[in-house]
MDAnalysis code that builds the backbone (N, CA, C; Angstrom):
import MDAnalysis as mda
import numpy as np

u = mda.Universe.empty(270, n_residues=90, atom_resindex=np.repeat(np.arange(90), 3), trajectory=True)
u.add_TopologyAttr("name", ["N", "CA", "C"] * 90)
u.add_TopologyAttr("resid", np.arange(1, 91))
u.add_TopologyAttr("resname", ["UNK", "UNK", "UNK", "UNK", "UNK", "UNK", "UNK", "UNK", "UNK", "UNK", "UNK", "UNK", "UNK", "UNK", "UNK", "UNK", "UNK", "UNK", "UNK", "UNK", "UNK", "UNK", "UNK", "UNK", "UNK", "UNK", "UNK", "UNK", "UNK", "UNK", "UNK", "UNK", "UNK", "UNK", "UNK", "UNK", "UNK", "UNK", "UNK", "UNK", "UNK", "UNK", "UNK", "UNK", "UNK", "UNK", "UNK", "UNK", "UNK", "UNK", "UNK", "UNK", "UNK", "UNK", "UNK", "UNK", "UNK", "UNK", "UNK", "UNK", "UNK", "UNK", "UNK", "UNK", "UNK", "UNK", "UNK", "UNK", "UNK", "UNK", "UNK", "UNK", "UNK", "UNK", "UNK", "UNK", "UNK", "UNK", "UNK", "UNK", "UNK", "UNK", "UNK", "UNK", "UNK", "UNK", "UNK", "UNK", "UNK", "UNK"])
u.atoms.positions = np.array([
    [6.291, 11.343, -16.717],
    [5.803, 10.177, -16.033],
    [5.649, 10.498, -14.555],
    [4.811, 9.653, -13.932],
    [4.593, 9.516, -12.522],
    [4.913, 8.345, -11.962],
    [5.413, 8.793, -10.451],
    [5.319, 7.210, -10.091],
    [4.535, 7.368, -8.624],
    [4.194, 6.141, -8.383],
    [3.376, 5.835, -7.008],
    [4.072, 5.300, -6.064],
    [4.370, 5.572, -5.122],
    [5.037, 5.196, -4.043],
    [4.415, 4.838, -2.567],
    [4.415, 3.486, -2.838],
    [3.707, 2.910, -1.352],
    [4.600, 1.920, -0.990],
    [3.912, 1.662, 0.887],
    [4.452, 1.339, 2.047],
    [3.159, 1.065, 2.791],
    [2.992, -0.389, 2.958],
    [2.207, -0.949, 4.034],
    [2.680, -2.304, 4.414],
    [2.044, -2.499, 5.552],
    [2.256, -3.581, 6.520],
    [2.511, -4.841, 5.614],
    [2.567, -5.979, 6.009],
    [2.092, -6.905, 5.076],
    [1.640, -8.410, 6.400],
    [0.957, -9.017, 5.978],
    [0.506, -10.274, 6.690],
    [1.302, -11.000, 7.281],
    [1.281, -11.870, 7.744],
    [2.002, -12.709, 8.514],
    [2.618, -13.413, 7.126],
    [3.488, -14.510, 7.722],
    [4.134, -15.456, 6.186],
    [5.485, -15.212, 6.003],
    [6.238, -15.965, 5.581],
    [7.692, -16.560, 5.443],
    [7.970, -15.589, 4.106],
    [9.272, -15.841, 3.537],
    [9.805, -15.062, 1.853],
    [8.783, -15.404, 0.953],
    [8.206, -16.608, 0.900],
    [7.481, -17.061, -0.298],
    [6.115, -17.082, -0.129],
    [5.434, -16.551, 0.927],
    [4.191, -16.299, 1.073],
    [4.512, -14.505, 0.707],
    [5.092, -13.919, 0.909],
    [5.386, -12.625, 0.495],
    [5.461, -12.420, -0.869],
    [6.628, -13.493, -1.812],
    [6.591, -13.431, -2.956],
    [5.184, -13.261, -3.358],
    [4.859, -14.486, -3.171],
    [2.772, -14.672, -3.619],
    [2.457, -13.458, -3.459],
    [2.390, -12.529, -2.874],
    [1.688, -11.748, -2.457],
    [2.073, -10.322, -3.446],
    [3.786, -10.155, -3.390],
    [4.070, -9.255, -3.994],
    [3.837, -9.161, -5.766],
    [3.821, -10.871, -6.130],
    [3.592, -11.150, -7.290],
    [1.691, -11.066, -7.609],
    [0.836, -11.274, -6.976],
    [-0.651, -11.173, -7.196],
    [-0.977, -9.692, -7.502],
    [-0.235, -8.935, -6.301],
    [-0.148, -6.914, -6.768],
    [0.656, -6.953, -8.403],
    [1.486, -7.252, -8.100],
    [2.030, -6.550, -9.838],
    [0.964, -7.138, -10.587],
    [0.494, -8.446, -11.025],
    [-0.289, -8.451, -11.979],
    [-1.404, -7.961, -11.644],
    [-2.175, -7.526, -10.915],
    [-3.153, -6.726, -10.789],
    [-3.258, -5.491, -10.956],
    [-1.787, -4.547, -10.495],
    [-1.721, -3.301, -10.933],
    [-1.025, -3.212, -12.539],
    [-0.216, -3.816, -13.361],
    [-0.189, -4.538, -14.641],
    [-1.331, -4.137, -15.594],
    [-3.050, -4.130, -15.134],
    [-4.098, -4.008, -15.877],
    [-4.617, -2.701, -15.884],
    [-4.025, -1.839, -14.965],
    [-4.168, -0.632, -14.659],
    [-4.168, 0.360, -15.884],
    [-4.693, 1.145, -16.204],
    [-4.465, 2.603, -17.167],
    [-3.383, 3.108, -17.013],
    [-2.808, 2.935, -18.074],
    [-1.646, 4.071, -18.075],
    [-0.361, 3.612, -17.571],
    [-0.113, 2.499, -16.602],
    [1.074, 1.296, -16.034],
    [2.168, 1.424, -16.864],
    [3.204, 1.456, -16.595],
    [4.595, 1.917, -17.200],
    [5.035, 0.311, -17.127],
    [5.761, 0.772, -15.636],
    [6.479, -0.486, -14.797],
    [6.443, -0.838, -13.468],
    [6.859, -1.483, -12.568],
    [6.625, -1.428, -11.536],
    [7.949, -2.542, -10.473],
    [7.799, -2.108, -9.149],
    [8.749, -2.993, -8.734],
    [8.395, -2.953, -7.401],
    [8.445, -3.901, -6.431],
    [7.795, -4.286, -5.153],
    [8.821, -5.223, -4.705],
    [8.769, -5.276, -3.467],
    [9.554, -5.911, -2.314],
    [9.478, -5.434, -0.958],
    [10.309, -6.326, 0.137],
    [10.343, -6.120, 1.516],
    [10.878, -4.875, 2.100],
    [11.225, -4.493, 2.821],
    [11.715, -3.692, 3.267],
    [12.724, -4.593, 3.984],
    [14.361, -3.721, 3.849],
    [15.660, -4.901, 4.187],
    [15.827, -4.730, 6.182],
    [15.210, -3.714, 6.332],
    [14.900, -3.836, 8.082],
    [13.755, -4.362, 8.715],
    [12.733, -4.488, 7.915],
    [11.565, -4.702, 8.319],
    [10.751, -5.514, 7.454],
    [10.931, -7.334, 7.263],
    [10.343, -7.599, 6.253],
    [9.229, -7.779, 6.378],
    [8.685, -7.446, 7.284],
    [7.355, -7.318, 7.622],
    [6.342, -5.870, 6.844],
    [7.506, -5.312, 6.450],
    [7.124, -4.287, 5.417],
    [7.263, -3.749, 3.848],
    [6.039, -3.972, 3.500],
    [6.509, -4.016, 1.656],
    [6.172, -2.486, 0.942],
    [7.206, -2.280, 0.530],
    [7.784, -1.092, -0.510],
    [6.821, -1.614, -2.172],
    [6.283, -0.329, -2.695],
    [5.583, -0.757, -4.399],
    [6.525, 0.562, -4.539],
    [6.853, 0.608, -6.091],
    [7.565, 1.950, -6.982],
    [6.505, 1.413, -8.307],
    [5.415, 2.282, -8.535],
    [4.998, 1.936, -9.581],
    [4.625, 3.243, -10.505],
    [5.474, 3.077, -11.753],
    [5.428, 4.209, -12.620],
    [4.005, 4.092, -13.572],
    [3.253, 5.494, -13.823],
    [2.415, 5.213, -14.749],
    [2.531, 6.782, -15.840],
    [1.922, 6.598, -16.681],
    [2.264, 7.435, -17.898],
    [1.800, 8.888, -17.512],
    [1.126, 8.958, -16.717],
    [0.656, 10.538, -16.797],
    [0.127, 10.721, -15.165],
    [-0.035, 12.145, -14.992],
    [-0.606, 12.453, -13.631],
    [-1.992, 11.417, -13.159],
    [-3.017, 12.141, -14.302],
    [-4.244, 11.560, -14.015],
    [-4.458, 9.942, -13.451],
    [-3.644, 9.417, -14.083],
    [-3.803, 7.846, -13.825],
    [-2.925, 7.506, -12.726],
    [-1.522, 8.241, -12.484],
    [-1.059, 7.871, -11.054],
    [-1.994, 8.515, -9.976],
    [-2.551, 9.401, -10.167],
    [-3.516, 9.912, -8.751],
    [-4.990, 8.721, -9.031],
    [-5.785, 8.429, -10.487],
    [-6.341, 8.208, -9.722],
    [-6.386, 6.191, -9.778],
    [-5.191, 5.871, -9.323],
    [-4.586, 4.294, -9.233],
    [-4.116, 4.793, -7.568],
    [-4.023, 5.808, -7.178],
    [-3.518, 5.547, -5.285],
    [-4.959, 6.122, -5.199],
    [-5.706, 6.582, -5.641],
    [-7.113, 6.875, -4.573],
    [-7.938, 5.886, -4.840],
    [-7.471, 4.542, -5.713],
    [-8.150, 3.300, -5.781],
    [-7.942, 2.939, -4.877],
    [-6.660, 2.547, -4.462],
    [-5.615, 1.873, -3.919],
    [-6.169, 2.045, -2.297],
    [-6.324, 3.197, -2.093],
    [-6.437, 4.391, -0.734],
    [-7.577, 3.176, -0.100],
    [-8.987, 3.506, -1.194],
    [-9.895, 3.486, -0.938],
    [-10.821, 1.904, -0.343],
    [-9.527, 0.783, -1.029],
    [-9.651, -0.549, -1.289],
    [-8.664, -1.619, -0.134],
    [-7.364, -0.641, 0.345],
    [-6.339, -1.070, 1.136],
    [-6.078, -0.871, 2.474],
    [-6.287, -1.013, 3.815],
    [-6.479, -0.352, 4.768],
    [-5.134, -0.327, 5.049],
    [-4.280, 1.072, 6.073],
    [-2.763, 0.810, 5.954],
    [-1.806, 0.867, 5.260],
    [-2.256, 1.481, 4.241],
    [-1.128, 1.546, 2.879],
    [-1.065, 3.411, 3.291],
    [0.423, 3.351, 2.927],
    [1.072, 5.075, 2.475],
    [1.268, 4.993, 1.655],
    [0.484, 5.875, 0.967],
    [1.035, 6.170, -0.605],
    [1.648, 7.671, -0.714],
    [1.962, 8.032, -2.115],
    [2.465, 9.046, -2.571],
    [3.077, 9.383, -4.049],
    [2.589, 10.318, -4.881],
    [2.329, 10.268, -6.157],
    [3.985, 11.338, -6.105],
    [4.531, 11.037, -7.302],
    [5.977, 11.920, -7.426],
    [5.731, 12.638, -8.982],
    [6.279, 13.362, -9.399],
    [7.056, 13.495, -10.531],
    [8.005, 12.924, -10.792],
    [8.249, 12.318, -11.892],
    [9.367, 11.564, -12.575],
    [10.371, 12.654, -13.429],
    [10.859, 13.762, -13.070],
    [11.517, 15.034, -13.825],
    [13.087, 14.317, -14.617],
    [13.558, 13.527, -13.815],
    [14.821, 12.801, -14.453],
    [15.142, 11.442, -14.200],
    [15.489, 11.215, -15.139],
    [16.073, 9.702, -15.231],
    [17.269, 9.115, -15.456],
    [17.994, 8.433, -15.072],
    [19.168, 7.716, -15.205],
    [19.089, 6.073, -15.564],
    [20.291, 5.808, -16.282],
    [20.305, 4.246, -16.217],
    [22.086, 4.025, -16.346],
    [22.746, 2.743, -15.631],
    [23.765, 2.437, -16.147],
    [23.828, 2.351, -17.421],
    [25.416, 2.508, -18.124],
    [25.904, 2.517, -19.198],
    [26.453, 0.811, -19.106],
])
């Protein structure tokens, strides 16, 4: 697996204009090829800044879901990972 890792600004707006916002991305990236899971929020120093972790099934579709992303978002950092290990609580 891959995951996508972005970081951009976000608009002006209170917790719940953020929610809206963070919630309109997941279901939009949701319809995506290949979409695992995904998880989005503020940044806890800067809520003026929102964090995406979004896993998708294979290389091809995490590269080409951030050169959508790139191409459509002005201000966004992205960055495609390998997923080599995984953990979960017991």
């Amino acid at each position: 697996m891959y995951m996508v890792i972005g970081e951009q600004r976000m608009p002006g707006g209170g917790p719940d204009e953020r929610q809206a916002q963070f919630a309109h991305m997941a279901e939009v990236v949701r319809q995506s090829p290949g979409f695992v899971r995904g998880w989005w929020g503020p940044d806890q120093a800067d809520a003026e800044t929102g964090h995406a972790l979004v896993l998708f099934d294979t290389l091809d579709r995490a590269t080409e879901f951030a050169t959508t992303v790139e191409r459509y978002v002005s201000g966004v950092r992205l960055r495609v990972m390998a997923v080599d290990v995984t953990v979960s609580a017991s």
